[in-house]
DSSP file (Angstrom, degrees, kcal/mol; ACC not computed):
  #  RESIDUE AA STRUCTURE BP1 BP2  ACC     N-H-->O    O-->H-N    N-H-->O    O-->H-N    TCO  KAPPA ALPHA  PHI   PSI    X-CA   Y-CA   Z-CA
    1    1 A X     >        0   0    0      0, 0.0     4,-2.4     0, 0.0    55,-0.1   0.000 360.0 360.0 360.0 -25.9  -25.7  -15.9   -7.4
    2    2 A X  H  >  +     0   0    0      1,-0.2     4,-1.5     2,-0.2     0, 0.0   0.858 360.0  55.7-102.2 -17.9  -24.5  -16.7   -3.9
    3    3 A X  H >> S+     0   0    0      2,-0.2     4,-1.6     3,-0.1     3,-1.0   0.989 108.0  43.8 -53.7 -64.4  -25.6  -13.2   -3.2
    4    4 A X  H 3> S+     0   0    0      1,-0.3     4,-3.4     2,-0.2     3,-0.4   0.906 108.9  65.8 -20.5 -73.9  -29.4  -13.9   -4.5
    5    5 A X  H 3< S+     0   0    0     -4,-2.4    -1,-0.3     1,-0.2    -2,-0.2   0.779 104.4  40.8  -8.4 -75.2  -28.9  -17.3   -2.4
    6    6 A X  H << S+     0   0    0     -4,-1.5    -1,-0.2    -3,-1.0    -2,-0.2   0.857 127.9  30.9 -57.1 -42.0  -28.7  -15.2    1.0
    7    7 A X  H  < S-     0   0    0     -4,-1.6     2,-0.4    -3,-0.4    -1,-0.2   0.762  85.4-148.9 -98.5 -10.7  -31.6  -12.7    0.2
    8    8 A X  S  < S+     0   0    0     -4,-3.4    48,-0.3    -5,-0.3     2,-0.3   0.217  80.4  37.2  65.9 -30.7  -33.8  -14.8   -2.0
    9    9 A X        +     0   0    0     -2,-0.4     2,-0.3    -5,-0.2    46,-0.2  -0.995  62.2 173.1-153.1 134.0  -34.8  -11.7   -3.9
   10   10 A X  E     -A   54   0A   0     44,-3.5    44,-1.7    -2,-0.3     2,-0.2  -0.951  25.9-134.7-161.0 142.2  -32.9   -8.5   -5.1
   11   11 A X  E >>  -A   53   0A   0     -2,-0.3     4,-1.8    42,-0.2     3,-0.6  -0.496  46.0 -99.8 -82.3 168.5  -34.1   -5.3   -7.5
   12   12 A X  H 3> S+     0   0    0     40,-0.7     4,-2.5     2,-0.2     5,-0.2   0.951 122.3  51.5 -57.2 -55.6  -31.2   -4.4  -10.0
   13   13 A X  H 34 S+     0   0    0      1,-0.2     4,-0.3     2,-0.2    -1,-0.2   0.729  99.0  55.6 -64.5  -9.2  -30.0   -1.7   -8.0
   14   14 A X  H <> S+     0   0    0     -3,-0.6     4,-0.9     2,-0.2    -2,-0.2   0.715 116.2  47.8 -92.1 -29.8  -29.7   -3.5   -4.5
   15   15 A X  H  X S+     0   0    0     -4,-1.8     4,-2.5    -3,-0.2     6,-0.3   0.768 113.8  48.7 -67.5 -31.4  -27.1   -6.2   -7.1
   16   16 A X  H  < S+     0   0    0     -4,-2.5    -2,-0.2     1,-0.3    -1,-0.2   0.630 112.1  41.0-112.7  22.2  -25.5   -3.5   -8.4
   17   17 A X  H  4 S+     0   0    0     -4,-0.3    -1,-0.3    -5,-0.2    -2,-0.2   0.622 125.6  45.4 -96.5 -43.6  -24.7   -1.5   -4.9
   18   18 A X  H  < S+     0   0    0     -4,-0.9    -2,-0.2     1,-0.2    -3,-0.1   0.831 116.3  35.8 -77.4 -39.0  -23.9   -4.9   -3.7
   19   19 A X  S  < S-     0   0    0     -4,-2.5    -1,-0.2     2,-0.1    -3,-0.1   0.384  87.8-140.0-109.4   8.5  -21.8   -6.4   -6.4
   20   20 A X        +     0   0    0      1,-0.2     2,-0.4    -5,-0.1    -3,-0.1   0.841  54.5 152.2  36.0  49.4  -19.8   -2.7   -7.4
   21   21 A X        -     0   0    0     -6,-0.3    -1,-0.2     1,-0.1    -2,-0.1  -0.761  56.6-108.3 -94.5 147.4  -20.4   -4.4  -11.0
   22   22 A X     >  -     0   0    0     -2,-0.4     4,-0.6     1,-0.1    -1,-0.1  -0.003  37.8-109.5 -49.8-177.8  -20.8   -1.3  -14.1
   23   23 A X  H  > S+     0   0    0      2,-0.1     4,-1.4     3,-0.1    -1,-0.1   0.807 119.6  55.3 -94.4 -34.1  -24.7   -1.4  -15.0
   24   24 A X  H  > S+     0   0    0      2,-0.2     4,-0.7     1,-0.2    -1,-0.1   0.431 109.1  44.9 -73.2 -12.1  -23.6   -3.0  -18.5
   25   25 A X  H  > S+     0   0    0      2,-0.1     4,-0.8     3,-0.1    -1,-0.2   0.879 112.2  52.8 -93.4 -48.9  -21.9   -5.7  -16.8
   26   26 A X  H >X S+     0   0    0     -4,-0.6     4,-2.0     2,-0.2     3,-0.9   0.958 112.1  50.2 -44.2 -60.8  -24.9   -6.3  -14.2
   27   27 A X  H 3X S+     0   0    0     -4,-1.4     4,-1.7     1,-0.3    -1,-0.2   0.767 109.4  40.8 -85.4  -4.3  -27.0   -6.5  -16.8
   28   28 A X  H 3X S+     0   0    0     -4,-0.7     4,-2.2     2,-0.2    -1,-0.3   0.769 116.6  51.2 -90.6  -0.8  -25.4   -8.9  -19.1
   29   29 A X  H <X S+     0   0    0     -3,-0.9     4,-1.1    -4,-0.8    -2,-0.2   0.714 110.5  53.2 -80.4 -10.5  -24.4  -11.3  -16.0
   30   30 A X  H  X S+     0   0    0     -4,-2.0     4,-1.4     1,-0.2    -1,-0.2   0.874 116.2  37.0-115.5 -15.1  -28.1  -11.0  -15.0
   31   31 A X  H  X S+     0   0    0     -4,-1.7     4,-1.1    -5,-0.3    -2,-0.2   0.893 108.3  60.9 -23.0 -68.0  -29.4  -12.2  -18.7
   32   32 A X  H  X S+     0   0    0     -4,-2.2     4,-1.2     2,-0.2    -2,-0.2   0.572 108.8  43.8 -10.6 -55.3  -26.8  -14.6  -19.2
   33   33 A X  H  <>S+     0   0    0     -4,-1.1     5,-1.9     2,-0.2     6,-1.0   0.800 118.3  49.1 -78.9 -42.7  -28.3  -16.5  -15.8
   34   34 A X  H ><5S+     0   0    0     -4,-1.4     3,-2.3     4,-0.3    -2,-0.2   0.921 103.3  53.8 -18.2 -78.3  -31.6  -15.9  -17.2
   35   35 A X  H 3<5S+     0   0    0     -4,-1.1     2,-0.3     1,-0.2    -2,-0.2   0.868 109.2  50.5 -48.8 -58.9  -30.9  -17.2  -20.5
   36   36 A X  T 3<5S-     0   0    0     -4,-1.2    -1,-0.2     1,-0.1    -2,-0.2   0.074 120.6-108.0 -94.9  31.5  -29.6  -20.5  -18.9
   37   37 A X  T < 5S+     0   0    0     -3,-2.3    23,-0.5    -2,-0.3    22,-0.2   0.343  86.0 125.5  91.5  12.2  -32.9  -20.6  -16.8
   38   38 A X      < +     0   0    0     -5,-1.9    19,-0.9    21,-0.2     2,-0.3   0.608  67.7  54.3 -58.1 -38.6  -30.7  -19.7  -13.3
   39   39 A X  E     -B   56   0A   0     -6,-1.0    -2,-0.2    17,-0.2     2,-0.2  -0.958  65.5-146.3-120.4 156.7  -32.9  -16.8  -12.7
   40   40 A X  E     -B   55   0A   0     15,-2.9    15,-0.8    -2,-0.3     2,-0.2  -0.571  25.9-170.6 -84.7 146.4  -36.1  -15.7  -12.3
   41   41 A X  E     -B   54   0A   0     -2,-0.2     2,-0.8    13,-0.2    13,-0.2  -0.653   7.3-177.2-144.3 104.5  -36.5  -12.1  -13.7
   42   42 A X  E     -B   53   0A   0     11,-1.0    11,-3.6    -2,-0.2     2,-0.3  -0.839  11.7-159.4-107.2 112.7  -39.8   -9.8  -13.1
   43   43 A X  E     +B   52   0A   0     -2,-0.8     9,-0.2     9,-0.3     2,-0.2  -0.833  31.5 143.3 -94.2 140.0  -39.8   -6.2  -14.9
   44   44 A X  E     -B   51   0A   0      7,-0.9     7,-0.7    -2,-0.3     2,-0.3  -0.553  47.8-107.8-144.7-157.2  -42.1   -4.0  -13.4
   45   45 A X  E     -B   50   0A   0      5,-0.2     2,-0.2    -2,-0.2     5,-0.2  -0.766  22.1-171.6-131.6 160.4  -42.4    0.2  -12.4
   46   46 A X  E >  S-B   49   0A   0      3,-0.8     3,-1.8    -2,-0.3    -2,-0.0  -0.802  76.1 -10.3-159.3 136.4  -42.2    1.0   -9.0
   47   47 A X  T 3  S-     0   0    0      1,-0.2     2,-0.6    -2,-0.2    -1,-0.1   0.806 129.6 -64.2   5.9  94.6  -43.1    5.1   -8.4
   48   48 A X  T 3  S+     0   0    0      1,-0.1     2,-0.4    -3,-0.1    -1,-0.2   0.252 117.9 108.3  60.1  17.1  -43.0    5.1  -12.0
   49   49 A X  E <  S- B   0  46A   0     -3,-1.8    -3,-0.8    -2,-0.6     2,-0.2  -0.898  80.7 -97.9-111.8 109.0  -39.5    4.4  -12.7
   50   50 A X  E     - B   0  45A   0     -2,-0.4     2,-0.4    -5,-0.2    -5,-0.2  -0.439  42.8-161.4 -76.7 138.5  -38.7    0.4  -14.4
   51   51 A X  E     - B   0  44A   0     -7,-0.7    -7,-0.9    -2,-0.2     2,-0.7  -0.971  12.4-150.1-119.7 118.7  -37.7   -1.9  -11.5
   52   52 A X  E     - B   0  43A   0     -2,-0.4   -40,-0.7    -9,-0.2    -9,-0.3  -0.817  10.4-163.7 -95.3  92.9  -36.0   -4.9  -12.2
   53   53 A X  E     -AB  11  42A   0    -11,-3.6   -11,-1.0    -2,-0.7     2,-0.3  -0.662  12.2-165.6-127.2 139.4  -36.8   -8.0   -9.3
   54   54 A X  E     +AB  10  41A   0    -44,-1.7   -44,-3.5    -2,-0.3     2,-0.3  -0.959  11.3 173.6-115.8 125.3  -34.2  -10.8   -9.5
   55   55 A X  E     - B   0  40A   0    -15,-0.8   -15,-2.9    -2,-0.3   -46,-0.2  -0.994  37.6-117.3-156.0 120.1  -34.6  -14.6   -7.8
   56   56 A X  E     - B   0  39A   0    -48,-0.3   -17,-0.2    -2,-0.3     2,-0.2  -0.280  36.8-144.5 -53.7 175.0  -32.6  -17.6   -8.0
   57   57 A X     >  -     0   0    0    -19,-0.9     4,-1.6   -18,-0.1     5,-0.1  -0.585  34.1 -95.2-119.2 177.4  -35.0  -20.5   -9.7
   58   58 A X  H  > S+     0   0    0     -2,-0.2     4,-3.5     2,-0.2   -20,-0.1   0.927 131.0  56.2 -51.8 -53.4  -34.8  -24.0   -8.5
   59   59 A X  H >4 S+     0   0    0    -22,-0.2     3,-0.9     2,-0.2     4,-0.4   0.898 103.4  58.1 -38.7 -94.6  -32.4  -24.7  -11.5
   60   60 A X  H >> S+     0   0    0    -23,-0.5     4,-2.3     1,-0.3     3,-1.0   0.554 105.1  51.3  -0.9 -63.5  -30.4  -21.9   -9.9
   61   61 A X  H 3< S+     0   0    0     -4,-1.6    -1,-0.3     1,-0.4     5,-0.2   0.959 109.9  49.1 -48.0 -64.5  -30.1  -23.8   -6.6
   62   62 A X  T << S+     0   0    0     -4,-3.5    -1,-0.4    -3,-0.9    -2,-0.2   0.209 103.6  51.1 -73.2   6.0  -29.1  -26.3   -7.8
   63   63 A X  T X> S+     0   0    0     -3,-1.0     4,-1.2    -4,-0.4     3,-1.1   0.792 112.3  45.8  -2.3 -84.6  -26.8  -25.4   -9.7
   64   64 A X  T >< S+     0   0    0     -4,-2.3     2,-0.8     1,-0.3     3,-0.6   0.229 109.8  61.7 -79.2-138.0  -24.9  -23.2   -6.9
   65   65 A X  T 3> S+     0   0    0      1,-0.2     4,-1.9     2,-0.1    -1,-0.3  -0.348 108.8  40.2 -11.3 -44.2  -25.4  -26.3   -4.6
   66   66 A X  H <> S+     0   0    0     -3,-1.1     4,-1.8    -2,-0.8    -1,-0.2   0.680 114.5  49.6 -71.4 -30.2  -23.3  -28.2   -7.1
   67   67 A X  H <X S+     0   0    0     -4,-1.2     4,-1.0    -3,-0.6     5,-0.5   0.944 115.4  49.5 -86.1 -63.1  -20.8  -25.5   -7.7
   68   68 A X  H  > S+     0   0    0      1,-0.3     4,-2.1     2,-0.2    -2,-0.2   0.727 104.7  52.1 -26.5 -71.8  -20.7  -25.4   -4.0
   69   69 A X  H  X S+     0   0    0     -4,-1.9     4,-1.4     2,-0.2    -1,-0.3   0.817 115.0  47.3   6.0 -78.3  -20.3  -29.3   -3.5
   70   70 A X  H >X S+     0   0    0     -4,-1.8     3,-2.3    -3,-0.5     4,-1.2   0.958 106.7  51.1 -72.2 -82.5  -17.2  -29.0   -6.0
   71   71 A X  H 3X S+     0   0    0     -4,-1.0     4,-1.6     1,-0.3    -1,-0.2   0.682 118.1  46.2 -34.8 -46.8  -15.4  -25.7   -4.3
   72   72 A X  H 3X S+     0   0    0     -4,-2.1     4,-0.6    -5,-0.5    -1,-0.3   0.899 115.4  41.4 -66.2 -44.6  -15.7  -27.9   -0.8
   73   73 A X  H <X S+     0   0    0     -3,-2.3     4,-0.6    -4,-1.4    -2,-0.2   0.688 113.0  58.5-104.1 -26.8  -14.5  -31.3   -2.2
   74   74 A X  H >< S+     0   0    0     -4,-1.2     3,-1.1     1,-0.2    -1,-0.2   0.936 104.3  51.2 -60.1 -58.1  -11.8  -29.2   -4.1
   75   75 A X  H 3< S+     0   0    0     -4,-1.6    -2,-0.2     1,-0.3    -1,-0.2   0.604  98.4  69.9 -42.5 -30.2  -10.4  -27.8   -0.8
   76   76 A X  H 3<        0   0    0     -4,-0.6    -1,-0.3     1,-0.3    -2,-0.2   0.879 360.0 360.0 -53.9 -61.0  -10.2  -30.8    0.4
   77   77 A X    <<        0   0    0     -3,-1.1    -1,-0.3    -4,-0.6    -2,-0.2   0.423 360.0 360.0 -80.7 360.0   -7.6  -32.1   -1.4
């Protein structure tokens, strides 16, 4: 997520270059946030070849704003 945050936008391979996660691992973390309406997910081809476009949602933000929030207010103490 906090990657997605920074960039706004990321294809599957640019997560999974980024995040040295397995492909099977990528792909259930990037479902998972789906499923609980955290991301946006647009399948497409791109030179003919399926391309996978990933975007936090508003839910999403707010979300990792909140997680955020808590990690800070945690530190604290």
């Amino acid at each position: 997520m906090s990657l997605l945050v920074a960039v706004e936008e990321g294809d599957f391979n640019f997560l999974l270059e980024r995040t040295g996660a397995t492909r099977g691992n990528l792909s259930v973390q990037i479902s998972k946030l789906k499923d609980a309406d955290y991301l946006t997910v647009r399948k497409t081809f791109k030179d003919n070849y399926p391309n996978t476009m990933c975007s936090v949602s508003p839910k999403g933000l707010a979300a990792f704003e909140t997680y955020v929030a808590a990690i800070k207010e945690y530190l604290k103490t």
